[in-house]
C-alpha distance (Angstrom), angle and dihedral (degrees) to the residues before:
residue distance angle dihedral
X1 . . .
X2 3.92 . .
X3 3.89 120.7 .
X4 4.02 79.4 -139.9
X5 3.51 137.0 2.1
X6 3.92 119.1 -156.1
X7 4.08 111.1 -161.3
X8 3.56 141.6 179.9
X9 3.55 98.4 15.8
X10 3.92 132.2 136.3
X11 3.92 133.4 -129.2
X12 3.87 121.3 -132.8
X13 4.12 85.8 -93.2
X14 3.94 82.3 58.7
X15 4.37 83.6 -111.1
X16 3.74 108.4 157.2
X17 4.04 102.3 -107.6
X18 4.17 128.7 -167.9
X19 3.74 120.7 -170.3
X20 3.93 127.1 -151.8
X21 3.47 116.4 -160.3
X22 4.21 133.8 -173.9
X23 3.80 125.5 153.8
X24 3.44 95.4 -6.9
X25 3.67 105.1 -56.0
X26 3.71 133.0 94.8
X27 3.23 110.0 -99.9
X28 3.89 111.2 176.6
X29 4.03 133.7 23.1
X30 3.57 123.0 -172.8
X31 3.47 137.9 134.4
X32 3.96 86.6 -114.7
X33 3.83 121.3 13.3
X34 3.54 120.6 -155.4
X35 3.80 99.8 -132.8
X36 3.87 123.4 -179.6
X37 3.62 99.4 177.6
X38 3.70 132.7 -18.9
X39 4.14 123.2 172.0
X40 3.88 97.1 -111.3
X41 3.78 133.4 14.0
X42 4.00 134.0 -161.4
X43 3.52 109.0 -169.6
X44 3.51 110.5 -177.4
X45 4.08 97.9 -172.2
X46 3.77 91.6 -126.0
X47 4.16 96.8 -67.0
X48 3.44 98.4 108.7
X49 3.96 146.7 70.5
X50 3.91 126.5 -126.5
X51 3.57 118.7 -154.8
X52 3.98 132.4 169.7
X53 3.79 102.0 -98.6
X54 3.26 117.1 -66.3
X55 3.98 116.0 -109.7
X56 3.96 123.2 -147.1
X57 3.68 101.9 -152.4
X58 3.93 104.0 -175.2
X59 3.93 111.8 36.2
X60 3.89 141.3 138.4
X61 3.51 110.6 -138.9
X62 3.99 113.0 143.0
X63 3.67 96.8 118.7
X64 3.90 96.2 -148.6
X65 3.94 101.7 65.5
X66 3.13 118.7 112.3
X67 4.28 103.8 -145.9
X68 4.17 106.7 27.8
X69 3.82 104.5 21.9
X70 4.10 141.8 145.8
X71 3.63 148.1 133.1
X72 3.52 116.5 -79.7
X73 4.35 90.4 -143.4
X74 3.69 87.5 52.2
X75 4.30 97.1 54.1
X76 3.89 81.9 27.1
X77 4.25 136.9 52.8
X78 3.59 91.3 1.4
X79 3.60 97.9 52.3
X80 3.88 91.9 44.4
X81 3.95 94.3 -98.0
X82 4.27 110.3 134.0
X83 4.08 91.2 -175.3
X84 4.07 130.5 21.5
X85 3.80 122.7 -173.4
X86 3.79 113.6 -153.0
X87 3.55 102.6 -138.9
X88 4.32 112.2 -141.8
X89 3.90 96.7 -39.9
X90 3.55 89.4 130.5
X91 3.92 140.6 33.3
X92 4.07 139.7 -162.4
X93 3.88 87.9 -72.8
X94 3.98 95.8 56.7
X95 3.98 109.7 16.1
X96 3.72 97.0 92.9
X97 4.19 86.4 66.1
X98 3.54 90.4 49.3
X99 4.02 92.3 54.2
X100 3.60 85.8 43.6
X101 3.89 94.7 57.4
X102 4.16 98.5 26.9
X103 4.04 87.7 58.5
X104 4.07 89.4 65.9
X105 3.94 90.1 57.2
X106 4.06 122.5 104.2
X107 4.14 80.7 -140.0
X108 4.04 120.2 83.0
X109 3.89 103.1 -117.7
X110 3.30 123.6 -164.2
X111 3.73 130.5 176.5
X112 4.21 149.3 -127.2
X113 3.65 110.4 -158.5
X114 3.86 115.9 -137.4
X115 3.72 101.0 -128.7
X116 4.00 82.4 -131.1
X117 3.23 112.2 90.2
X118 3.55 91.9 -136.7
X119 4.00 100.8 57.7
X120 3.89 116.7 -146.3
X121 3.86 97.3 -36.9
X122 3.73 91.2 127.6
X123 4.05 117.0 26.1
X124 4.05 84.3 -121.8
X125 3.56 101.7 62.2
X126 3.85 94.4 148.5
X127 3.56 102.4 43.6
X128 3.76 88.4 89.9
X129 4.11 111.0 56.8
X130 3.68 92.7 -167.0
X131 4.46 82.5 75.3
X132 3.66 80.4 67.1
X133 3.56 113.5 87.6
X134 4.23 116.0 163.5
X135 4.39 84.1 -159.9
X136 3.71 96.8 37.7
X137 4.25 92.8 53.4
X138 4.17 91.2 34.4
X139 4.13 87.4 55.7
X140 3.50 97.9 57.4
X141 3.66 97.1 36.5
X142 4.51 80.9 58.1
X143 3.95 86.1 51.2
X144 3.53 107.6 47.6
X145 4.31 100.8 34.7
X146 4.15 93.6 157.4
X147 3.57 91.3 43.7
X148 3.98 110.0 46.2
X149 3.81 109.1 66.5
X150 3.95 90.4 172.7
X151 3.56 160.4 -50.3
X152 3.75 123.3 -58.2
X153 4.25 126.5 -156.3
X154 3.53 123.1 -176.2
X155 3.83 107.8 -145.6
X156 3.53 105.3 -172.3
X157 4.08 133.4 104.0
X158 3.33 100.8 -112.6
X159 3.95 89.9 57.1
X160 3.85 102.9 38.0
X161 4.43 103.3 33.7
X162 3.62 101.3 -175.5
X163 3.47 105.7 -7.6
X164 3.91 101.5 96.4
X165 3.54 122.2 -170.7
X166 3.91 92.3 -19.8
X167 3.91 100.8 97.3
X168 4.22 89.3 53.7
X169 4.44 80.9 43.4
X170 3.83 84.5 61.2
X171 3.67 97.9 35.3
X172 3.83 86.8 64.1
X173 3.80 95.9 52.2
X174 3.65 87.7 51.8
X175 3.76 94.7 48.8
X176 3.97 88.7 50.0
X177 4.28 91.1 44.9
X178 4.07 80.4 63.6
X179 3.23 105.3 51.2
X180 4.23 103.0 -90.1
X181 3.81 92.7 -51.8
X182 3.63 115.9 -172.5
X183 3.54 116.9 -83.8
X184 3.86 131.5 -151.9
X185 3.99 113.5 -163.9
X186 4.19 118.6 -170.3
X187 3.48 118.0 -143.4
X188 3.61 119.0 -160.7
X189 4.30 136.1 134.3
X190 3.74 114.7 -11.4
X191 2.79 144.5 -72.2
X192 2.96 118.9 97.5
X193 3.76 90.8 39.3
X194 3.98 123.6 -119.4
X195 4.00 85.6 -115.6
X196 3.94 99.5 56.6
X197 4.12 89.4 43.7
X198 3.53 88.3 51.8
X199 3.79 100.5 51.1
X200 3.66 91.1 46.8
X201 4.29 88.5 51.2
X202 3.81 122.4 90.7
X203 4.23 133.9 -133.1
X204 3.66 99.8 -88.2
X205 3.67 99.1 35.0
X206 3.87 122.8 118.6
X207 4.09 117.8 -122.0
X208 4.34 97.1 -167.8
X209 3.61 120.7 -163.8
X210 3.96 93.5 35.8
X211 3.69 91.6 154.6
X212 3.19 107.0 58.9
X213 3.64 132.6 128.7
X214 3.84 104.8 -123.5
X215 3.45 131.9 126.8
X216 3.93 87.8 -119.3
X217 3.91 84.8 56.3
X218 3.90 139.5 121.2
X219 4.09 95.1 -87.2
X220 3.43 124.4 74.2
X221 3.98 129.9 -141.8
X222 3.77 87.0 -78.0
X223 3.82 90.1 52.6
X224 4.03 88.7 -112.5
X225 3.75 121.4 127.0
X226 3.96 104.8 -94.6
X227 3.83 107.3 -110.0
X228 3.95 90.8 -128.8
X229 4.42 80.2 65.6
X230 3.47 95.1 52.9
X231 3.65 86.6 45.1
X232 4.23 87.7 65.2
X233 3.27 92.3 39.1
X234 3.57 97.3 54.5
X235 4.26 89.0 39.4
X236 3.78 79.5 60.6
X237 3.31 106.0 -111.4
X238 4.08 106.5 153.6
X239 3.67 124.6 -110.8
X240 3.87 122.0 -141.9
X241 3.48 131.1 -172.6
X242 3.46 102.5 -153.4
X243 3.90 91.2 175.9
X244 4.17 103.9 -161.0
X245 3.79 143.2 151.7
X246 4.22 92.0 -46.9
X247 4.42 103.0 -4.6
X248 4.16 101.6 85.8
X249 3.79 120.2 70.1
X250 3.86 110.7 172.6
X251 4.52 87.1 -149.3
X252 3.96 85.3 59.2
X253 3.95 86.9 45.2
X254 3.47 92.9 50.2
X255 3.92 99.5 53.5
X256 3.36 93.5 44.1
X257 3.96 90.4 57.1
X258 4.18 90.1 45.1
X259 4.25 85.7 48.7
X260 4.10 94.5 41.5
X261 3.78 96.7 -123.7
X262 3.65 92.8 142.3
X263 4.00 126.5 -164.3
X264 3.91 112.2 -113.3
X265 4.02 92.2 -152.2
X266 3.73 134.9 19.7
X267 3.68 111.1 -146.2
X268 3.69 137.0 151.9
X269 3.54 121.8 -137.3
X270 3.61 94.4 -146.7
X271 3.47 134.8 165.8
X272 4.05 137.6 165.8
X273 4.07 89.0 -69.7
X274 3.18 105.5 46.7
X275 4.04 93.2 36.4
X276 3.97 91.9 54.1
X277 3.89 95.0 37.7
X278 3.35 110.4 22.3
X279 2.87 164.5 172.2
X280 4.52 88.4 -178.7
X281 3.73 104.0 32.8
X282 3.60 91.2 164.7
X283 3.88 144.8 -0.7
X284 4.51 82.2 -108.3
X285 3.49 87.9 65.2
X286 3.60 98.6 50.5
X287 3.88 85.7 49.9
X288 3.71 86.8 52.3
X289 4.37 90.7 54.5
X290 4.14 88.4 57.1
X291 4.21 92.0 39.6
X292 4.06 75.9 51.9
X293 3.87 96.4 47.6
X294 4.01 89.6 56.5
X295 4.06 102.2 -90.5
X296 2.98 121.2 152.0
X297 4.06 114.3 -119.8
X298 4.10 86.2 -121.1
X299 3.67 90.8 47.3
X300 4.04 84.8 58.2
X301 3.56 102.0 38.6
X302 3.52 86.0 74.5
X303 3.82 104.5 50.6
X304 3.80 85.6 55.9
X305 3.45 103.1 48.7
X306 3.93 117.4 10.5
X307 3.54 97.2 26.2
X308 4.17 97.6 60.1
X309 3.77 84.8 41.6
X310 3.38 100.4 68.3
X311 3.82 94.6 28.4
X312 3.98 87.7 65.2
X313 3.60 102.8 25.6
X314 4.22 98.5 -106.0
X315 4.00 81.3 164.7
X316 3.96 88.8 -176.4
X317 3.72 107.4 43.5
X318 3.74 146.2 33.8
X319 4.45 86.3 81.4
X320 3.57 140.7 73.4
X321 3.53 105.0 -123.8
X322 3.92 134.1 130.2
X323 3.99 106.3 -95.7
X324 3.76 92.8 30.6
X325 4.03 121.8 113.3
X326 3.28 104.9 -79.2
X327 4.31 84.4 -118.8
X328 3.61 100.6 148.7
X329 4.17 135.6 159.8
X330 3.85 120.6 -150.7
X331 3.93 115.7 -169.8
X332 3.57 153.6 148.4
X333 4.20 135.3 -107.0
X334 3.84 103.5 -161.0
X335 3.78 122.3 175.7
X336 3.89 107.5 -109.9
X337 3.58 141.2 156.4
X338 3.90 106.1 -118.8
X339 3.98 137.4 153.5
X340 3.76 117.9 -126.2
X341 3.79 120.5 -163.1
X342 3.94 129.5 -160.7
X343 3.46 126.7 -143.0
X344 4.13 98.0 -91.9
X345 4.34 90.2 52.0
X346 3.98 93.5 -92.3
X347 3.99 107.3 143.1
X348 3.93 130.2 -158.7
X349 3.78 127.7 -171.7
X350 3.70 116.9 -124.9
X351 3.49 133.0 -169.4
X352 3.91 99.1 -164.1
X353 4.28 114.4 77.7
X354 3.83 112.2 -174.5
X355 3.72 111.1 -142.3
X356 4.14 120.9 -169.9
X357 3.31 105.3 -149.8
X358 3.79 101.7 171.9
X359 4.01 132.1 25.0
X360 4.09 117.0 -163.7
X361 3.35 118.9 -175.0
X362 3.81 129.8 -177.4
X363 3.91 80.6 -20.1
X364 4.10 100.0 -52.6
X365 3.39 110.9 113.9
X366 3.86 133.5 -149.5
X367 3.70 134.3 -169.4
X368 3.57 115.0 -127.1
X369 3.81 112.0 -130.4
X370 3.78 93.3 24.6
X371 4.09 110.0 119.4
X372 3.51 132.7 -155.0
X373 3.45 114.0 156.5
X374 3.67 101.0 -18.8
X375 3.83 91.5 -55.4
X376 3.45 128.4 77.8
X377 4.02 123.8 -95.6
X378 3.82 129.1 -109.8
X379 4.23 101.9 -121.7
C-alpha cells in the first residue's frame, strides 16, 4: 500500500506519469500503476504536469536580517517550491540561528555561507578582509553538513570598495580547504570586472545574476556575448539567473536565447521586497519569463529541479526516480493574458500563467491556495 498515490498526471513532454509514494520516497514510476489501495490519492484527470520538486537555487530567507530577508514557507511550499537555498545571507558568525529557525519550516532549506563571517548585515560585507576568516567559514561548514550547500561571494562594488578581486581570491582557497565545495559568485557593477572574476572561477562554479543589464554584463558594446563569457561558459562554469530587485533584463535574455548561451539554473533571488513589489513575486513567474523567451517547458523543468541539484550537491532530489525524496511539484499552464516585468521596468505580454497547485514534500502534501493561518494546510 502507498502512503500516496499521484494518477493521471502528465510530464513536461506531455508523457502520461504515475507516482508511488511510502515513507517519503518514491516508490513506483510508470506510465500506469496498478494500485489496489494506497492511503491518499490525487488524481488529477490528465490536466496537469508532474515535475520533481522544484528547487529555488538563489533565495534570502533567514527571517531575522535586517536588509535581504523572508520566510522560507512563504517563497517555498506555498508557492509550489519543495527546496530553497538561501544564497550568502548569513556567515560563520550568524548561520547557526538560521539552522536553528530554518529547521521549524514545512520547506527543505538549505544554505550558502557568505565567506564573511558576518553574512549580509551591511550591503558591504567584503570591503573589510578581516570578515574573512578561511577557519571561521570551514568550522561551520564541519557542523552543519545537511544544511550548508556552499559558499557564497558577492562580487560587486558596492560590497567589496577597494578590495578588487581579492575577496573571490580567498573564496577559492576556502572552497579548495573543503574539499571543492560548490561555489556561488555574484556579479554585479564593476569593479572588479566580469572578465577577471571569470578567469579566476572554476567548471562547476555558479556565476548568478548572468542576465542582467549592467554595463559589467554578458553583452558587449555590439550587444554580442563577449568571447571571454562564452569562454566560462564553455569551461563549465554554471550560469544562474538569479533574476532580483536590479539582476534580470528580458533584452539580455533575449540575445542570449538568439546566440544559444543558455542559463544552467533558473532561480529568483527573492526576498520580502521584491516578492511584494516586484518585479519576482514568485519562482512561477520567473518560469513564466523563460516559457515567454521561447523555452520549451521540458527545457525548464530541468533548470529548476535537476539542474540546482547537481550544482549544489542535493544528492536525493531534483529527479523522479524510485528511491529519491518523494519532493515533487504538481501544477497548471493556463492560457492568460498577463504582463511580465524585468528588473530595469521593461514589460512583455505573455499568454502562458504557471499555477502550483500542489507542493509534496518528503511525501506530505499541501494544496496550493488552501489557507489556514496564512500558510497553507496539510490535506
Amino acid at each position: 500500500m502507498f502512503d500516496l498515490y499521484i494518477k493521471n498526471a502528465k510530464t513536461a513532454t506531455e508523457e502520461p506519469i504515475e507516482i508511488g509514494i511510502t515513507n517519503g520516497k518514491i516508490v513506483a514510476i510508470e506510465k500506469k500503476l496498478q494500485v489496489k489501495d494506497a492511503k491518499k490519492t490525487i488524481d488529477l484527470n490528465h490536466q496537469s504536469y508532474l515535475s520533481a520538486g522544484w528547487i529555488d537555487g538563489h533565495t534570502h530567507c533567514y527571517e531575522e536580517m535586517n536588509l535581504y530577508y523572508d520566510s522560507p514557507d512563504t517563497i517555498g511550499y506555498t508557492k509550489g517550491v519543495t527546496s530553497v537555498i538561501d544564497a550568502g545571507s548569513t556567515g560563520a558568525d550568524n548561520i547557526a540561528e538560521f539552522y536553528s529557525l530554518a529547521s521549524q519550516a514545512k520547506t527543505n532549506v538549505f544554505a550558502l555561507v557568505n565567506i564573511s563571517k558576518t553574512g549580509i548585515v551591511h550591503q558591504n560585507e567584503l570591503a573589510d578582509l578581516t570578515n574573512i576568516q578561511e577557519k571561521k567559514v570551514s568550522e561551520v561548514i564541519k557542523n552543519y553538513p545537511d544544511f550548508i550547500v556552499g559558499i557564497k561571494a558577492r562580487m560587486s562594488k558596492t560590497v567589496i570598495g577597494d578590495n578588487g578581486i581579492r575577496p573571490l581570491e580567498l573564496a577559492k582557497l576556502i572552497q579548495e580547504k573543503n574539499q571543492a565545495i560548490p561555489l556561488m559568485v555574484h556579479v554585479g557593477s564593476a569593479p572588479p570586472d566580469l572578465k577577471t572574476i571569470l578567469s579566476i572561477m572554476d567548471k562547476g562554479d555558479v556565476l548568478t545574476h548572468c542576465y542582467n543589464g549592467k554595463l559589467n554584463g554578458i553583452l558587449n558594446e555590439t550587444g554580442q556575448i563577449h568571447d571571454f563569457v562564452w569562454d566560462a561558459y564553455q569551461k563549465g562554469i554554471r550560469f544562474d539567473i538569479g533574476h532580483g530587485t536590479d539582476s534580470f533584463n528580458f533584452a539580455v535574455a533575449e540575445q542570449a536565447k538568439r546566440e544559444k548561451l543558455i542559463c544552467h539554473i533558473v532561480s529568483t533571488d527573492i526576498y520580502h521586497r521584491n516578492r511584494e513589489d516586484g518585479p519576482v513575486y514568485n519562482f512561477s513567474t520567473v518560469i513564466e519569463k523563460m516559457l515567454f523567451l521561447g523555452y520549451a517547458l521540458s527545457d525548464i523543468i530541468p533548470m529548476v529541479t535537476t539542474n540546482p541539484a547537481k550544482a549544489f550537491q542535493l544528492k536525493s532530489k531534483g529527479t523522479l526516480e524510485i528511491g529519491y525524496d518523494a519532493d515533487i511539484t504538481i501544477f497548471d499552464v493556463e492560457n492568460k493574458e498577463k504582463t511580465l516585468v524585468d528588473s530595469n521596468g521593461n514589460t512583455r505580454k505573455t499568454t502562458q500563467v504557471i499555477t502550483p497547485i500542489y507542493t509534496i514534500i518528503g511525501g506530505n502534501d499541501y494544496r496550493v491556495g488552501v489557507e489556514e493561518d496564512g500558510l497553507l494546510q496539510e490535506i
